[in-house]
C-alpha positions as CSV (number, residue, x, y, z in Angstrom):
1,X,-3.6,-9.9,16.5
2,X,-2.6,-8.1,13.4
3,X,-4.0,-9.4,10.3
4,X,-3.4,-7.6,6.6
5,X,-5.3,-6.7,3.5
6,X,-3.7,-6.5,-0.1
7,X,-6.0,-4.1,-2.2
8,X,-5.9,-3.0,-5.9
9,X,-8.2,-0.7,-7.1
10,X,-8.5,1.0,-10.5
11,X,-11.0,3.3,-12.2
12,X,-11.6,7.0,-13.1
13,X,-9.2,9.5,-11.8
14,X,-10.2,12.7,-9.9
15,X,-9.1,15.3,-7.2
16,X,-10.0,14.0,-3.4
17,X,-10.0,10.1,-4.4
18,X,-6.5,9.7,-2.7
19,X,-8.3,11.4,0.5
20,X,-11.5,9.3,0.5
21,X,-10.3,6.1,0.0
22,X,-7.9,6.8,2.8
23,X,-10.3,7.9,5.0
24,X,-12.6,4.8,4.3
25,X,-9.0,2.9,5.7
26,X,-8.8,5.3,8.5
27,X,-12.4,5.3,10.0
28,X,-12.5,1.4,9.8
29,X,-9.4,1.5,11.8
30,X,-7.1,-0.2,9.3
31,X,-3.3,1.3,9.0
32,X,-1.8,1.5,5.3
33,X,1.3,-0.2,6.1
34,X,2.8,-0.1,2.0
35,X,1.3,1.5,-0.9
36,X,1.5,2.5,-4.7
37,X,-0.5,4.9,-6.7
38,X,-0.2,6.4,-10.0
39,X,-2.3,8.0,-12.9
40,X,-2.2,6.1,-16.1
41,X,-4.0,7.7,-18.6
42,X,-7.5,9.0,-17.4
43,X,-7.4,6.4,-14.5
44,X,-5.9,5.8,-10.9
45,X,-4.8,3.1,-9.8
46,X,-3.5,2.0,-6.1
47,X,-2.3,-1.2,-4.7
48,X,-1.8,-1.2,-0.9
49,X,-1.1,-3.4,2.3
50,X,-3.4,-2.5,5.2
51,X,-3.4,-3.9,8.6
52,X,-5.6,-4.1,11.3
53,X,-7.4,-6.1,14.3
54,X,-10.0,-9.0,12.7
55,X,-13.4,-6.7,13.5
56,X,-11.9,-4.0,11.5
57,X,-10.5,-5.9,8.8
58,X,-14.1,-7.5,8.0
59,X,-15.5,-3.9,8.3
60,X,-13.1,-2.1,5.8
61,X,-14.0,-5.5,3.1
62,X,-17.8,-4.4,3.7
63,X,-17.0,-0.3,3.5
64,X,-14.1,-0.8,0.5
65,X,-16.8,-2.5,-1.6
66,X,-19.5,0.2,-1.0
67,X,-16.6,2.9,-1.9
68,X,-15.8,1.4,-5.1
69,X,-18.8,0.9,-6.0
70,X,-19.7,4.8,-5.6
71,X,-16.1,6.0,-6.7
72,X,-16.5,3.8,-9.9
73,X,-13.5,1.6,-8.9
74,X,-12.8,-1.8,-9.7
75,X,-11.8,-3.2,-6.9
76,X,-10.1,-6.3,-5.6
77,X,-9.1,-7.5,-1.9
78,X,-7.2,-10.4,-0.8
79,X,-6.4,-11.3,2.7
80,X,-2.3,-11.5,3.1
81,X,0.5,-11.8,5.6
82,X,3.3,-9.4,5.3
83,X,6.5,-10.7,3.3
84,X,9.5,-12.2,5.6
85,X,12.4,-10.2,5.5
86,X,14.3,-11.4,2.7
87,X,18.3,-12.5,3.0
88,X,19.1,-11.7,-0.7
89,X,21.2,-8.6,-2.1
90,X,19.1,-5.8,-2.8
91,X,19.7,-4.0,-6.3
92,X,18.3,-1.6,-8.6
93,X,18.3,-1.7,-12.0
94,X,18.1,1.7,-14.3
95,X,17.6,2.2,-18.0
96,X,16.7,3.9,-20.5
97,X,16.8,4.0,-23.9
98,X,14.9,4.9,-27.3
99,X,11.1,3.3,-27.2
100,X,10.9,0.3,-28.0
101,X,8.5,-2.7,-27.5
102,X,9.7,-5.9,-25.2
103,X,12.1,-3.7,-22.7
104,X,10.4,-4.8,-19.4
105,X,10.0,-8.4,-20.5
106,X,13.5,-8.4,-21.8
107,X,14.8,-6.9,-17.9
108,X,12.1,-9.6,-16.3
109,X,13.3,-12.0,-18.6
110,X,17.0,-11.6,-17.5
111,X,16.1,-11.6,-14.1
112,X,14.2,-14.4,-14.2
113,X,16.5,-16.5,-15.8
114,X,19.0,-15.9,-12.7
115,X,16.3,-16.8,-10.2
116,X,16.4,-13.1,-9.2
117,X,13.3,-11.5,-8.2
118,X,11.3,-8.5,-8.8
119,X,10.1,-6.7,-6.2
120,X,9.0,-3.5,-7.8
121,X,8.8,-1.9,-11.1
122,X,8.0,1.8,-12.3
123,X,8.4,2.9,-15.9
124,X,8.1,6.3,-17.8
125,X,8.0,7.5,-20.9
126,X,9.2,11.2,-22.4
127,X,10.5,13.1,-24.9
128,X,14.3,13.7,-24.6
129,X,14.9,17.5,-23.8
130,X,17.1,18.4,-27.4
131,X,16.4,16.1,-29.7
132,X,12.2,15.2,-28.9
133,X,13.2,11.5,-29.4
134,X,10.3,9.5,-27.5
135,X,12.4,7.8,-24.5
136,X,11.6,4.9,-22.3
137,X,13.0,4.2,-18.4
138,X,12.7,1.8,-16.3
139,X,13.4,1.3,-12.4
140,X,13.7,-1.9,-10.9
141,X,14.8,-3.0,-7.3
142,X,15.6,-6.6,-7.3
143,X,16.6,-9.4,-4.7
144,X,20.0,-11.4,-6.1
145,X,20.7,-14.3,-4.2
146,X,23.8,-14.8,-2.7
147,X,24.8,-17.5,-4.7
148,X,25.1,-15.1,-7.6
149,X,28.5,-14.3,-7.9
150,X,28.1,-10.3,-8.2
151,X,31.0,-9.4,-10.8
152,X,29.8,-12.2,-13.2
153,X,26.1,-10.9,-12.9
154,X,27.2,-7.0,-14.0
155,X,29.0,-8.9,-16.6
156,X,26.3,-10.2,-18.2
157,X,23.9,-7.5,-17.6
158,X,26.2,-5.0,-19.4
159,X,26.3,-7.4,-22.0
160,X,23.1,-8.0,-22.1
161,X,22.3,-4.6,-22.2
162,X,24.5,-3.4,-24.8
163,X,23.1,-6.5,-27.0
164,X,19.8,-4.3,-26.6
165,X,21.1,-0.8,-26.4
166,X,20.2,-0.4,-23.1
167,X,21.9,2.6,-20.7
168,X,21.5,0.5,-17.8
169,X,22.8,0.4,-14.2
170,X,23.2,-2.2,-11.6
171,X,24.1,-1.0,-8.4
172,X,23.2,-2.2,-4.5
173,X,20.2,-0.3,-2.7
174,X,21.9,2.0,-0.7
175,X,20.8,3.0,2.6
């Protein structure tokens, strides 16, 4: 019987790290079945869900915790089932705008308030190309329940948004 792993680990970046910490999943016999990894600054981080049988479950906890200690990784492992399929709308969410402090919690705030949730967020910050003006964007896909009655949402998200001097997008996930 399948069983699953959520991991996090964090700690100082370098070439092959993506490879061994793979291949730590690999030779326990666990399957990455979802997965995120970025640099931030000097550090990598990951979060991932891994699957496998019991035996090699308990063998990757055991051989994770040795990596991490080696690699210099912060580590942190939680046993998890996956996540039902869900039944509400899937959106995205796509702004940008000139740096500023509060964005995300303003988005997550919005969101929250509607009882829509956040399934994943990614952010970046850049220059803008003529002018060098720091920049901020932020992707979000979000579940709206179907109760929300879609036309009234963009409503009050453009609203919002303009309130804020967002350039923001809600559109469906498309497929």
């Amino acid at each position: 019987m399948k069983q699953h792993l959520a991991i996090s680990a964090i700690g100082p970046d370098r070439t092959g790290l993506v490879h061994d910490l793979t291949r730590v999943i690999s030779d326990c016999g666990g399957s990455i079945g979802e997965s995120r990894m970025a640099t931030l600054g000097n550090e990598f981080a990951v979060v991932l869900l891994v699957s496998g049988n019991w035996h090699s479950l308990a063998k990757l906890e055991t051989e994770l915790a040795k990596f991490a200690s080696e690699a210099e990784l912060t580590l942190n492992i939680r046993r998890t089932e996956p996540r039902p399929p869900r039944t509400e709308l899937p959106y995205t969410i796509d702004a940008v705008c000139l740096d500023q402090t509060g964005v995300v919690s303003a988005l997550a705030g919005f969101c929250s308030q509607r009882g829509i949730d956040i399934a994943e967020v990614s952010t970046h910050s850049y220059a803008a190309a003529h002018t060098g003006a720091q920049m901020f964007s932020v992707q979000m896909n979000v579940s709206v329940p179907s109760r929300i009655h879609l036309a009234h949402l963009r409503e009050e998200f453009l609203d919002f948004c303009d309130a804020r001097n967002l350039d923001a997008i809600l559109d469906p996930v498309k497929s």
